[in-house]
TORVEXKE-711179 format. One record per residue (C-alpha): chain; residue in one letter; x, y, z. Coordinates in nm, 4 decimals, decimal comma. Each point is the difference from the previous one (the first is absolute). Layout:
N
<rec><kette>A</kette><rest>a</rest><c1>X</c1><c2>Y</c2><c3>Z</c3></rec>
...
***
This chain:
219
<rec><kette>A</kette><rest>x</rest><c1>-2,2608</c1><c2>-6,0044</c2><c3>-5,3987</c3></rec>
<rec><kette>A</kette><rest>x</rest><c1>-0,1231</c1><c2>-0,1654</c2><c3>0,3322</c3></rec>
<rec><kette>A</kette><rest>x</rest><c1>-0,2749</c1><c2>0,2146</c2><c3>0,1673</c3></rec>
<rec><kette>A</kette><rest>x</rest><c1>0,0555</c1><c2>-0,0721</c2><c3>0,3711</c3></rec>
<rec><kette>A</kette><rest>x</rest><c1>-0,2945</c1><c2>-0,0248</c2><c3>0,2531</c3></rec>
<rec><kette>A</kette><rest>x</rest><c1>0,0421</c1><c2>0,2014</c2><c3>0,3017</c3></rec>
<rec><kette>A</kette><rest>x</rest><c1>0,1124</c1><c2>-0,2475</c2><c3>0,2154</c3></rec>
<rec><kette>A</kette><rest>x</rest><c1>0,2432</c1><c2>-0,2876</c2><c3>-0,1575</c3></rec>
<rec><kette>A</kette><rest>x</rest><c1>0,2003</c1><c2>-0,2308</c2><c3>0,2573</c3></rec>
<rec><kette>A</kette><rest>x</rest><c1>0,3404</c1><c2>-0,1666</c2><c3>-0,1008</c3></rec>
<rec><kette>A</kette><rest>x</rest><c1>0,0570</c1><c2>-0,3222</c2><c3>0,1116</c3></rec>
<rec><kette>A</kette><rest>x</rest><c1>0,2623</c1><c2>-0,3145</c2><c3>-0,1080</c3></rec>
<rec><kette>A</kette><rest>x</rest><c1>0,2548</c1><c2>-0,1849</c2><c3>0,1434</c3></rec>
<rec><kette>A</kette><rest>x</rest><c1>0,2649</c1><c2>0,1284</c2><c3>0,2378</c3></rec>
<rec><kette>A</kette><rest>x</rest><c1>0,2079</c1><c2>0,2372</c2><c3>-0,2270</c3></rec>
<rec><kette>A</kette><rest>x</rest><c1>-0,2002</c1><c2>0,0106</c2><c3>-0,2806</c3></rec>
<rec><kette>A</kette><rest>x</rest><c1>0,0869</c1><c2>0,3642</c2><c3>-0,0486</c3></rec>
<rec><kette>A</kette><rest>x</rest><c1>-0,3567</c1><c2>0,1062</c2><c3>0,2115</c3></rec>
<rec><kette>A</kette><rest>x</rest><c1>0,1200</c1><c2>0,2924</c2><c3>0,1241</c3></rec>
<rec><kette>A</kette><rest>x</rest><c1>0,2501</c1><c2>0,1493</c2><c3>-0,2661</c3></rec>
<rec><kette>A</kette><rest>x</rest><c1>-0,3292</c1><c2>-0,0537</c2><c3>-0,2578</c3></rec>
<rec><kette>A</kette><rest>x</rest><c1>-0,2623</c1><c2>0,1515</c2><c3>0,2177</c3></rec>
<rec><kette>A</kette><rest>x</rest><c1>0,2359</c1><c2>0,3383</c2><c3>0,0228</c3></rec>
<rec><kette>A</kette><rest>x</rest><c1>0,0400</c1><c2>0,0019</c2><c3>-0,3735</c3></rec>
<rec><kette>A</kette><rest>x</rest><c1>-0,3726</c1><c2>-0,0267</c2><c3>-0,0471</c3></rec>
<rec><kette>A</kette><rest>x</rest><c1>-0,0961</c1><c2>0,2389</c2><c3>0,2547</c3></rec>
<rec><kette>A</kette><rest>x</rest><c1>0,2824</c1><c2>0,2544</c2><c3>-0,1305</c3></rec>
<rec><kette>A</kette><rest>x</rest><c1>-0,0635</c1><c2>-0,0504</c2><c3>-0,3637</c3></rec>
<rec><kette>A</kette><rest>x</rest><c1>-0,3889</c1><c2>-0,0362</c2><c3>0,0327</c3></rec>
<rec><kette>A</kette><rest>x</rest><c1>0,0015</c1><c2>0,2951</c2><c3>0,2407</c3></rec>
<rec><kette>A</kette><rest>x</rest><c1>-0,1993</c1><c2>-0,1755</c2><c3>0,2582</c3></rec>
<rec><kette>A</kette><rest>x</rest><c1>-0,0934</c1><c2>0,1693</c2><c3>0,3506</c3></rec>
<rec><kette>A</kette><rest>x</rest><c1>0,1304</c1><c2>-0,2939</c2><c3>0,2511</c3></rec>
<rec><kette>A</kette><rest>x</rest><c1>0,2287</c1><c2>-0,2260</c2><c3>0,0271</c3></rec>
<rec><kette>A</kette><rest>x</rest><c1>-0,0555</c1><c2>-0,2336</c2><c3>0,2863</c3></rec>
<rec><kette>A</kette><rest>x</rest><c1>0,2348</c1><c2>-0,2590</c2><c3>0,1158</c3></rec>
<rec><kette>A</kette><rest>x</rest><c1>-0,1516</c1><c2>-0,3101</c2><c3>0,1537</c3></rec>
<rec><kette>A</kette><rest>x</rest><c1>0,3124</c1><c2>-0,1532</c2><c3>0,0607</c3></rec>
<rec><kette>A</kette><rest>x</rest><c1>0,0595</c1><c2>-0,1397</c2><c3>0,3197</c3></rec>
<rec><kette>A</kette><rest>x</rest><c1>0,2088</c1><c2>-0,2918</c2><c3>-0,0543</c3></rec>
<rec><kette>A</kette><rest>x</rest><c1>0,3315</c1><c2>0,0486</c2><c3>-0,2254</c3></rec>
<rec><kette>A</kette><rest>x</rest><c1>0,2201</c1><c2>0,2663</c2><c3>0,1778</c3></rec>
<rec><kette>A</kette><rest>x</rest><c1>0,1475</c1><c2>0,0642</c2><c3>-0,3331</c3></rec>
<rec><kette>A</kette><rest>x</rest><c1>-0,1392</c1><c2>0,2329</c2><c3>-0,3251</c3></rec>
<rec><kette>A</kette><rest>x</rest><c1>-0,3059</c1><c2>0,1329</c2><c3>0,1711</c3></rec>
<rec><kette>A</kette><rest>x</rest><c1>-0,1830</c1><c2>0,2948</c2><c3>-0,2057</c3></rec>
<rec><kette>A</kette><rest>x</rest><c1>0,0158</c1><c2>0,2093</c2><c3>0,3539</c3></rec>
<rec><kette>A</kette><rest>x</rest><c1>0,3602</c1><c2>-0,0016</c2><c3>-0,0848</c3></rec>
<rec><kette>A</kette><rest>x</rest><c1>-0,0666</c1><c2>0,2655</c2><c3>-0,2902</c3></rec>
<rec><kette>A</kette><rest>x</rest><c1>-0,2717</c1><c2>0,2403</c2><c3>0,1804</c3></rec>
<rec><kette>A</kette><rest>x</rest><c1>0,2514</c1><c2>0,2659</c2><c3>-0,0734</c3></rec>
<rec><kette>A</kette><rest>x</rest><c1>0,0124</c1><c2>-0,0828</c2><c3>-0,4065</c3></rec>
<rec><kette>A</kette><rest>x</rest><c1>-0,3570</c1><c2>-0,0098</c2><c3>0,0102</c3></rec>
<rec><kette>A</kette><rest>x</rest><c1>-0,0756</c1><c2>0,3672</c2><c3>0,2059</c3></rec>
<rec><kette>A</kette><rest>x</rest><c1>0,1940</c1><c2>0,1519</c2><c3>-0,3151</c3></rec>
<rec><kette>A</kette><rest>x</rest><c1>-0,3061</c1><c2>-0,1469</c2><c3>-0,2582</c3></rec>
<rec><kette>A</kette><rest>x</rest><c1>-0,2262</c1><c2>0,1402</c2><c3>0,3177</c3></rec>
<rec><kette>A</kette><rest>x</rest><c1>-0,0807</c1><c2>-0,3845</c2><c3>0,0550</c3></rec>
<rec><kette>A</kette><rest>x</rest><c1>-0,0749</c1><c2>-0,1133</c2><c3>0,3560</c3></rec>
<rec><kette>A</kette><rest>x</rest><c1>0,1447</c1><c2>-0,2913</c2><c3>0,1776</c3></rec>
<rec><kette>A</kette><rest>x</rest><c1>-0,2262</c1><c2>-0,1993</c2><c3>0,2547</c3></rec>
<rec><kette>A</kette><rest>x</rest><c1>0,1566</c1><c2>-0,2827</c2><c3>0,2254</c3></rec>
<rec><kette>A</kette><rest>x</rest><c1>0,0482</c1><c2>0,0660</c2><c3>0,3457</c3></rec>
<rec><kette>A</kette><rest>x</rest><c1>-0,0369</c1><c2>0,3244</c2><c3>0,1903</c3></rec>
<rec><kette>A</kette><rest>x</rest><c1>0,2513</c1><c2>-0,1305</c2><c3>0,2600</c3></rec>
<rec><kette>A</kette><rest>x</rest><c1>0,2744</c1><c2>0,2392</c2><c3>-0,0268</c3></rec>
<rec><kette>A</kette><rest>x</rest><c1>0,2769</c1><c2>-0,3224</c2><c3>-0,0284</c3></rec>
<rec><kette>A</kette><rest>x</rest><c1>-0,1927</c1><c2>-0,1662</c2><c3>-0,2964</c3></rec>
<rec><kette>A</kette><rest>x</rest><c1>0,2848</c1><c2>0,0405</c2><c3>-0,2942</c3></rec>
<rec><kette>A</kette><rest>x</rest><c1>0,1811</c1><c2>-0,3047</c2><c3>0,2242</c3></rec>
<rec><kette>A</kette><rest>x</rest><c1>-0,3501</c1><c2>-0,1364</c2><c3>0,1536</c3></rec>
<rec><kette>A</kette><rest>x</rest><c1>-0,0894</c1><c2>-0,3846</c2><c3>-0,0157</c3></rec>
<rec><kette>A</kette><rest>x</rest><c1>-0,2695</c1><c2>0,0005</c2><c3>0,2615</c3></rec>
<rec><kette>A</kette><rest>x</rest><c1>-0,3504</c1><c2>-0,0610</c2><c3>-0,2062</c3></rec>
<rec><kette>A</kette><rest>x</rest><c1>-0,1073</c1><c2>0,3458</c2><c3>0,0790</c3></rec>
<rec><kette>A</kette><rest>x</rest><c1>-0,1645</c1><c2>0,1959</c2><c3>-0,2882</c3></rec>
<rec><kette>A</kette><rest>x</rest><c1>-0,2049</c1><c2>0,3472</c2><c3>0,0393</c3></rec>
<rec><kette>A</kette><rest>x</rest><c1>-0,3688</c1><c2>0,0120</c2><c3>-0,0115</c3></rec>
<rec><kette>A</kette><rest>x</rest><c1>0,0488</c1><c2>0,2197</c2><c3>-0,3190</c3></rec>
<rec><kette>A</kette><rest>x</rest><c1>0,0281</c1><c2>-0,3058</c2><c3>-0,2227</c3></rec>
<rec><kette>A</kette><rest>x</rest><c1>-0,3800</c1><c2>0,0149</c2><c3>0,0074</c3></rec>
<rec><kette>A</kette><rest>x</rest><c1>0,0103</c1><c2>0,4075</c2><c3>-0,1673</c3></rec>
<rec><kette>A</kette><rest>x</rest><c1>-0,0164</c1><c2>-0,1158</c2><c3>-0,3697</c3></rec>
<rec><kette>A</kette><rest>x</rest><c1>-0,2927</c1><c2>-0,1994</c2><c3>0,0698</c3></rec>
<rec><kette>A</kette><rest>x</rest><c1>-0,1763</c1><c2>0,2714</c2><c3>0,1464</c3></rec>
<rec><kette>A</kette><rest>x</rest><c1>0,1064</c1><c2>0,3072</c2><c3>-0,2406</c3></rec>
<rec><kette>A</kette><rest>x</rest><c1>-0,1091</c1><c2>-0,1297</c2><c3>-0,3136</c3></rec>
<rec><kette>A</kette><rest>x</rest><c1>0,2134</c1><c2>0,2543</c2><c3>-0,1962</c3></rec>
<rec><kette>A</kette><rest>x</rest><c1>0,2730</c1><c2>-0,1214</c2><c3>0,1309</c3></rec>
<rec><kette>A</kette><rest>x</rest><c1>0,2494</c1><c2>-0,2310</c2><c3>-0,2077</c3></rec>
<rec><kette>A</kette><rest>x</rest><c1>0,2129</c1><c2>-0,2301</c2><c3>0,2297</c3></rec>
<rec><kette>A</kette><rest>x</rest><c1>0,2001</c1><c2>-0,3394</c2><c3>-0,0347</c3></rec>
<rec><kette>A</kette><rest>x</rest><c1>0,0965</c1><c2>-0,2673</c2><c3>0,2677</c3></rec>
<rec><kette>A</kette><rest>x</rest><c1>0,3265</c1><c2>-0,1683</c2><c3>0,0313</c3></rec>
<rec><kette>A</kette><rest>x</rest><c1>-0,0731</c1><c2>-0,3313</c2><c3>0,1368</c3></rec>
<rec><kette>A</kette><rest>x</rest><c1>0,2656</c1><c2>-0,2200</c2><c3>0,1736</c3></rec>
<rec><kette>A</kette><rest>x</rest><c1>0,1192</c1><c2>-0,2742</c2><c3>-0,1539</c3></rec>
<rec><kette>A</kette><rest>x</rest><c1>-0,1785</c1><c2>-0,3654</c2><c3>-0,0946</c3></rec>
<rec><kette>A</kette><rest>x</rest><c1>-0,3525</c1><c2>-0,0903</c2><c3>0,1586</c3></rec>
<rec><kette>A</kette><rest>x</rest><c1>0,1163</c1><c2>0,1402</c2><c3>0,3518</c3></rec>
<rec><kette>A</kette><rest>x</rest><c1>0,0596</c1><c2>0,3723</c2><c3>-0,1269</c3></rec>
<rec><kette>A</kette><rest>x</rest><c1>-0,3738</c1><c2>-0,0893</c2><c3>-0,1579</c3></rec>
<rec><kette>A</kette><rest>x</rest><c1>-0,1265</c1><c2>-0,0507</c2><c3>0,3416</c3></rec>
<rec><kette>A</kette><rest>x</rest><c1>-0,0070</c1><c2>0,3622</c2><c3>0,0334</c3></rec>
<rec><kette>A</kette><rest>x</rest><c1>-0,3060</c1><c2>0,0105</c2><c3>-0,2547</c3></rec>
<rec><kette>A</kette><rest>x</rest><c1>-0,1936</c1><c2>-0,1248</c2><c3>0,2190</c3></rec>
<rec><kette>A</kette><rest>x</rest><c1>-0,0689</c1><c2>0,3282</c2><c3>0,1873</c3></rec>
<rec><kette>A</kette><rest>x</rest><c1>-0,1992</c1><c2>0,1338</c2><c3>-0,2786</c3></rec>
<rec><kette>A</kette><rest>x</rest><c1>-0,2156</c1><c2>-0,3040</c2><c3>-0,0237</c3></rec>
<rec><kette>A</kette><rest>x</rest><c1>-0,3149</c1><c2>0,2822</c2><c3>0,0857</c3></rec>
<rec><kette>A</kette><rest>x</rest><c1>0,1316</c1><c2>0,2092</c2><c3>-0,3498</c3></rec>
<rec><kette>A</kette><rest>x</rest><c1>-0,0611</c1><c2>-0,3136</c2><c3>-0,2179</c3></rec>
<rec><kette>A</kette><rest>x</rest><c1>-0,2161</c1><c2>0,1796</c2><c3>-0,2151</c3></rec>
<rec><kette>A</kette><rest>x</rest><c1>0,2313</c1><c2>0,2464</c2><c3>-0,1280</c3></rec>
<rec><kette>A</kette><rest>x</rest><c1>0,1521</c1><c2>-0,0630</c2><c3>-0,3183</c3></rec>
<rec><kette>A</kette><rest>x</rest><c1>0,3685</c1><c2>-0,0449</c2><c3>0,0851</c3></rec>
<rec><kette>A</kette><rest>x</rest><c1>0,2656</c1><c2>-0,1649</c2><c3>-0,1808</c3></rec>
<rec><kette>A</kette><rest>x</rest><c1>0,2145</c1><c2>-0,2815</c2><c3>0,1217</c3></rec>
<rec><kette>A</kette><rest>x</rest><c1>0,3268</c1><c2>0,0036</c2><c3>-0,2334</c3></rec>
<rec><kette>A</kette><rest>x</rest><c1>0,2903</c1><c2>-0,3314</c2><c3>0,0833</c3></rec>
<rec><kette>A</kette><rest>x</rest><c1>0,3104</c1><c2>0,1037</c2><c3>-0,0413</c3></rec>
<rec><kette>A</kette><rest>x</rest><c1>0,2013</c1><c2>-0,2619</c2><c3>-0,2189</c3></rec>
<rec><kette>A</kette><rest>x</rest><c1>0,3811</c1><c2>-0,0621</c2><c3>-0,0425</c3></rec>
<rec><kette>A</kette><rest>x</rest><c1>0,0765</c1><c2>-0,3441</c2><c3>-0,1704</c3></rec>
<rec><kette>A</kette><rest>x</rest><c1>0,3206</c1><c2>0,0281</c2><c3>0,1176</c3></rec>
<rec><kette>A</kette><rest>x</rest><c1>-0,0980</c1><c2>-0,0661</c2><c3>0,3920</c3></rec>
<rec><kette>A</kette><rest>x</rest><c1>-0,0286</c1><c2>-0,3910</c2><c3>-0,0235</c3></rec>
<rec><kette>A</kette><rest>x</rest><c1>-0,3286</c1><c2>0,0146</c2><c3>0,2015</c3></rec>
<rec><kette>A</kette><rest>x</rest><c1>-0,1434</c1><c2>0,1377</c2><c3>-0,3251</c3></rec>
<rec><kette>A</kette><rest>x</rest><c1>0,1983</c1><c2>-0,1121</c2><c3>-0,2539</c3></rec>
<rec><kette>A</kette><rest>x</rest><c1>-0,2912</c1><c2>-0,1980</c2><c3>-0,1983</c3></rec>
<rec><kette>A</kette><rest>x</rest><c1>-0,3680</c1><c2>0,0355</c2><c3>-0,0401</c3></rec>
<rec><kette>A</kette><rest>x</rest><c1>-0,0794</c1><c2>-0,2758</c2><c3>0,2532</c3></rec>
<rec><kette>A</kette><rest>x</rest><c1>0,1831</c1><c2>0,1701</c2><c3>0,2794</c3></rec>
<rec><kette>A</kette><rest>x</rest><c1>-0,1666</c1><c2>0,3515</c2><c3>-0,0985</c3></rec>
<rec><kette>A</kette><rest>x</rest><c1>-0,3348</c1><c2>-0,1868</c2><c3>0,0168</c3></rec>
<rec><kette>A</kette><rest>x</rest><c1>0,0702</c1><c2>-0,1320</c2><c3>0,3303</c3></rec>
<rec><kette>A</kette><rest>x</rest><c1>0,0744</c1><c2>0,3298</c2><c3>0,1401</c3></rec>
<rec><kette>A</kette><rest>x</rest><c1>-0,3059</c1><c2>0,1744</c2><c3>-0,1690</c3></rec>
<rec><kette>A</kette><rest>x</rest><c1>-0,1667</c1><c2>-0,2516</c2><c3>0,2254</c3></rec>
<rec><kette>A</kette><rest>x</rest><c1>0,1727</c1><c2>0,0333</c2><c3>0,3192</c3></rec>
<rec><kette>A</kette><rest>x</rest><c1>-0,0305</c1><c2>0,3709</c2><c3>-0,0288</c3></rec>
<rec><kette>A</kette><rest>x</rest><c1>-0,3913</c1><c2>-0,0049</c2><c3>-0,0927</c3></rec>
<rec><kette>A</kette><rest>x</rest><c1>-0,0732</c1><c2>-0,2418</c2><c3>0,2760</c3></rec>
<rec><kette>A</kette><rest>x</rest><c1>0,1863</c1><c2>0,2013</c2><c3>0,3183</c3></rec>
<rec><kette>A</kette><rest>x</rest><c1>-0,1032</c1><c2>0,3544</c2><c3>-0,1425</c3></rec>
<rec><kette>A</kette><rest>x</rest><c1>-0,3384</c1><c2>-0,0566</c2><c3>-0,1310</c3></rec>
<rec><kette>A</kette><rest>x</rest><c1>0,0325</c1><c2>0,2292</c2><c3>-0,2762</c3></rec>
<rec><kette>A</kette><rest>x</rest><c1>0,0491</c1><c2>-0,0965</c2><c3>-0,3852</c3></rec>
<rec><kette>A</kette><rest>x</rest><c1>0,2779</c1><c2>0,0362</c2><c3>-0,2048</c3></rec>
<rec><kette>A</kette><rest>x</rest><c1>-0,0887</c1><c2>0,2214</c2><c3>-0,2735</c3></rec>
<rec><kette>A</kette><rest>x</rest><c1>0,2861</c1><c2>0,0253</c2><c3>-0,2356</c3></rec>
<rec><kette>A</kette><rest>x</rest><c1>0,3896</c1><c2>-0,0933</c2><c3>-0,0247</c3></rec>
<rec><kette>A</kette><rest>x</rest><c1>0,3299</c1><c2>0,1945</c2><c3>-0,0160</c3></rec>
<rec><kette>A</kette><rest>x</rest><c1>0,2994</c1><c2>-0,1109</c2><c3>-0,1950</c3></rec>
<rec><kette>A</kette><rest>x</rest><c1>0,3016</c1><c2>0,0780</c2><c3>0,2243</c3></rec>
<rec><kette>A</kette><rest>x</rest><c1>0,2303</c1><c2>-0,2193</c2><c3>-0,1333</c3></rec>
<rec><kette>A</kette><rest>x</rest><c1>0,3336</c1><c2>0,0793</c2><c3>0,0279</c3></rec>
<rec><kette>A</kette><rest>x</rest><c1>0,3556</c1><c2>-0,0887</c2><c3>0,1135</c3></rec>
<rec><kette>A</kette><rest>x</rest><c1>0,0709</c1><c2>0,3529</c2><c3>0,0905</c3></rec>
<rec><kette>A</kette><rest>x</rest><c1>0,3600</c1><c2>0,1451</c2><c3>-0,1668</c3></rec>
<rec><kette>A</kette><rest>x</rest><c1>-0,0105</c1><c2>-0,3098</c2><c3>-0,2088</c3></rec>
<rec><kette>A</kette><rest>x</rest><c1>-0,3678</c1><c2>0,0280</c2><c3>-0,0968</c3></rec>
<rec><kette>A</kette><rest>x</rest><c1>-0,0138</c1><c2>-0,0256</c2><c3>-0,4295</c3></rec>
<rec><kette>A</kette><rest>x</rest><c1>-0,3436</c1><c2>0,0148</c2><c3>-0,1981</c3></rec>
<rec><kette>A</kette><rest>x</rest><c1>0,0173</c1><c2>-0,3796</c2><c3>0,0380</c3></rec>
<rec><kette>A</kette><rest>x</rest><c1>-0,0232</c1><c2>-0,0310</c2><c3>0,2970</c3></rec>
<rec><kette>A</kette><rest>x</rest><c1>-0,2997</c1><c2>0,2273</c2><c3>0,0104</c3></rec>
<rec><kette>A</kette><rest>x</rest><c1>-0,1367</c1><c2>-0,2217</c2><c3>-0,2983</c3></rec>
<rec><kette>A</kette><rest>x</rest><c1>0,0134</c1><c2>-0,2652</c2><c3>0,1736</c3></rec>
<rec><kette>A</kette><rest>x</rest><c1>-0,1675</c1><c2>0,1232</c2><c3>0,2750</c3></rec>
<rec><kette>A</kette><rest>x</rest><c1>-0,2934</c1><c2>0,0900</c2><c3>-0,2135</c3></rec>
<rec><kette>A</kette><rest>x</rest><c1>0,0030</c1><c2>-0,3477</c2><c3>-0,1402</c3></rec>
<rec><kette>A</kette><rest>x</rest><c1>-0,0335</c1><c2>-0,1521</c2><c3>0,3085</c3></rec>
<rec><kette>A</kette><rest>x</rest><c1>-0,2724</c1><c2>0,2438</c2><c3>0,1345</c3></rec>
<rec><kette>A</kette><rest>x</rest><c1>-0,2052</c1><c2>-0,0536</c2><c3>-0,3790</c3></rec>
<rec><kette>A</kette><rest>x</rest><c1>-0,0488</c1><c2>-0,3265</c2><c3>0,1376</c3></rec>
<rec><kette>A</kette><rest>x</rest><c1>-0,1361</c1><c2>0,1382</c2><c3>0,3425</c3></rec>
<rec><kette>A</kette><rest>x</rest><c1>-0,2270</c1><c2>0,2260</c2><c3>-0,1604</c3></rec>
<rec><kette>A</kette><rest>x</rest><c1>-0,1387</c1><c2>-0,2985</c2><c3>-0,2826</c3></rec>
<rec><kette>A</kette><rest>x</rest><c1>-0,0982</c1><c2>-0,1819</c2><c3>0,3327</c3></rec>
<rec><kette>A</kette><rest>x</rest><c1>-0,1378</c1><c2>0,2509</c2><c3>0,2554</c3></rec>
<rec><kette>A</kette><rest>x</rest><c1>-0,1239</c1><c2>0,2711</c2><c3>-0,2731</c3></rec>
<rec><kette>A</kette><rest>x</rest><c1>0,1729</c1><c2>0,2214</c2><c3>0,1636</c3></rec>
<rec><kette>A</kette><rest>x</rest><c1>0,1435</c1><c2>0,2733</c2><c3>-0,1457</c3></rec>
<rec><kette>A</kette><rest>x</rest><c1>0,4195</c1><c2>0,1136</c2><c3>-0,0298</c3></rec>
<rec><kette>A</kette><rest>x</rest><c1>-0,0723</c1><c2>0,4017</c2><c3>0,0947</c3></rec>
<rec><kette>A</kette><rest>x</rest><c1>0,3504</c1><c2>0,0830</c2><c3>0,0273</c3></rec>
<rec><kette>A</kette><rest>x</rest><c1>0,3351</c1><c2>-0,0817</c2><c3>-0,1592</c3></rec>
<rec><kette>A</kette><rest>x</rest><c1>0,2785</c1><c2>0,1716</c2><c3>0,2175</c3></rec>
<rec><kette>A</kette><rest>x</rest><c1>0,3963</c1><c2>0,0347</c2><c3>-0,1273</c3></rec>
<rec><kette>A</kette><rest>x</rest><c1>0,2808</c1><c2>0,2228</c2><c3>0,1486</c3></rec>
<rec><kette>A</kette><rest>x</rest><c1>0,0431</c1><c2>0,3408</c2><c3>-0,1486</c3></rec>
<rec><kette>A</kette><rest>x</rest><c1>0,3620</c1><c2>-0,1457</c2><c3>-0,0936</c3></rec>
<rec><kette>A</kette><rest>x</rest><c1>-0,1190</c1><c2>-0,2803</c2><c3>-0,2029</c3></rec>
<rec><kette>A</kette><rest>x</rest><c1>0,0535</c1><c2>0,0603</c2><c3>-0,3387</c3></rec>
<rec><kette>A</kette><rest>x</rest><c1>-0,3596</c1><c2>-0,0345</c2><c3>-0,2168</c3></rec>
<rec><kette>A</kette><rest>x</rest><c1>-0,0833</c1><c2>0,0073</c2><c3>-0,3574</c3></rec>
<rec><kette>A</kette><rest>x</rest><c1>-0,3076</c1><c2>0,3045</c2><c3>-0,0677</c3></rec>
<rec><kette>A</kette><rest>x</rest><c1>-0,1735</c1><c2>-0,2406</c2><c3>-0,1567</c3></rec>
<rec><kette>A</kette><rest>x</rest><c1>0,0428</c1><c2>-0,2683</c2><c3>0,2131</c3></rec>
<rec><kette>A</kette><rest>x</rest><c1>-0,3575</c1><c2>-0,1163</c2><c3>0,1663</c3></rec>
<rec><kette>A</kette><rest>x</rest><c1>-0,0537</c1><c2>-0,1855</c2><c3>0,3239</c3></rec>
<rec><kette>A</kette><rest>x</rest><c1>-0,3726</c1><c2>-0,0781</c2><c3>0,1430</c3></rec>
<rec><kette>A</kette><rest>x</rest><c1>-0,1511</c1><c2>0,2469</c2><c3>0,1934</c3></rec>
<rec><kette>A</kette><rest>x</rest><c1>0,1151</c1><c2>0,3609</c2><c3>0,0200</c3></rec>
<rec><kette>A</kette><rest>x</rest><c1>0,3879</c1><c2>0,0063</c2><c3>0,0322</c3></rec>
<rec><kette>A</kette><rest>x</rest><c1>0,1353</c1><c2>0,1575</c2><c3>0,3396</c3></rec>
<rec><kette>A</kette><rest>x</rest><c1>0,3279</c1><c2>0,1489</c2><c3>-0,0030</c3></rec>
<rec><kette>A</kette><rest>x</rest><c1>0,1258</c1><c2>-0,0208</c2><c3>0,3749</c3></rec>
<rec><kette>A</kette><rest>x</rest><c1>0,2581</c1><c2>0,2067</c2><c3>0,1670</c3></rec>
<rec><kette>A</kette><rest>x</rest><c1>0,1717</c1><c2>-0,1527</c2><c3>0,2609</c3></rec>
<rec><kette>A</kette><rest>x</rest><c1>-0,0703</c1><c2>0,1583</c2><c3>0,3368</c3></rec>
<rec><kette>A</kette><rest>x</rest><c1>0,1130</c1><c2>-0,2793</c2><c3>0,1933</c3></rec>
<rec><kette>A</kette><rest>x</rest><c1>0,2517</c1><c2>-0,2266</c2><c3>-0,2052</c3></rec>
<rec><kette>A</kette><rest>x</rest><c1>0,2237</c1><c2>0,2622</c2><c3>-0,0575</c3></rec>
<rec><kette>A</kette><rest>x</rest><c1>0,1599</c1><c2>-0,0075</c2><c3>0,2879</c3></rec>
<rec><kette>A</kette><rest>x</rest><c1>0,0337</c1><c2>-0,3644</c2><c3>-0,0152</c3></rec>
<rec><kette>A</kette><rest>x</rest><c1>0,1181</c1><c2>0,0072</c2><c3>-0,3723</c3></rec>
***
């Protein structure tokens, strides 16, 4: 099982499944924070489910604007910073999407000497990374405007209600090939609670059984 570091930031591209991951994680890891560094897709932000998270006694940090459930201006509260301060604190970041949500990194360029983990979010089935090259290129795009590594992949490969192990294979096939080239390790392998799994079935990485806080509603 994945020991997570106190702070761990999600990033990938645009609907990668960021934000429905990071409140799995921080429900079923029973982290302190969530905090949503989301300022560009109006849609499936993690602010959306600050009430979900007060019943696991998890906070939600974004913006302390009354309006910020339907806020796009690129307003976020100074509280971001708290994790870094209060090291017994366990928090994770929900980065916008592609290297522009990565911009937001930058901020914490003075904290470089923590030891945080950078996870990429990865569904095969967006075409921007649907093979190895493409994944590559956005490893680089997203190291080069955020100025942090990427420490690790996520296997969120799925076609939602018509997601089958295969697809989820493949996904891992794709992301082997990642990992051979950048050394970089697959941390996570996500599937929907409804997706039926053999016991004995084994994916790389520790296996992360997601509930869907935000799909279901679009299911």
């Amino acid at each position: 099982m994945a020991v997570m570091k106190n702070i761990t930031f999600l990033t990938g591209y645009y609907g990668s499944g960021k934000s429905e991951i990071a409140v799995n994680l921080a429900i079923q890891k029973q982290l302190d924070i969530v905090v949503d560094l989301d300022i560009i897709n109006p849609y499936f932000r993690s602010r959306e489910m600050e009430e979900e998270l007060n019943k696991y006694h998890i906070r939600s940090i974004s913006s302390d604007m009354k309006q910020k459930m339907n806020l796009d201006m690129p307003y976020i509260s100074s509280k971001i910073f708290m994790p870094f301060h209060d090291k017994s604190l366990k928090a994770i970041y929900d980065l916008g999407g592609n290297d522009q949500g990565a911009k937001l990194l930058r901020q914490f360029d003075d904290y470089r000497d923590r030891d945080v983990d950078l996870f990429l979010v990865v569904n095969i089935y967006r075409y921007e990374t649907s093979s190895a090259d493409l994944i590559m290129k956005l490893i680089n795009k997203i190291e080069g405007m955020g100025g942090f590594k990427v420490t690790g992949l996520i296997n969120n490969s799925n076609l939602l209600r018509e997601t089958t192990i295969e697809e989820i294979q493949n996904g891992e096939g794709i992301l082997k090939e990642v990992s051979k080239r950048t050394k970089l390790p697959i941390v996570y392998t996500t599937y929907w609670e409804d997706v039926k799994v053999k016991e004995n079935l084994m994916f790389l990485g520790e296996t992360l059984k997601l509930k869907l806080y935000f799909r279901k509603k679009w299911l």
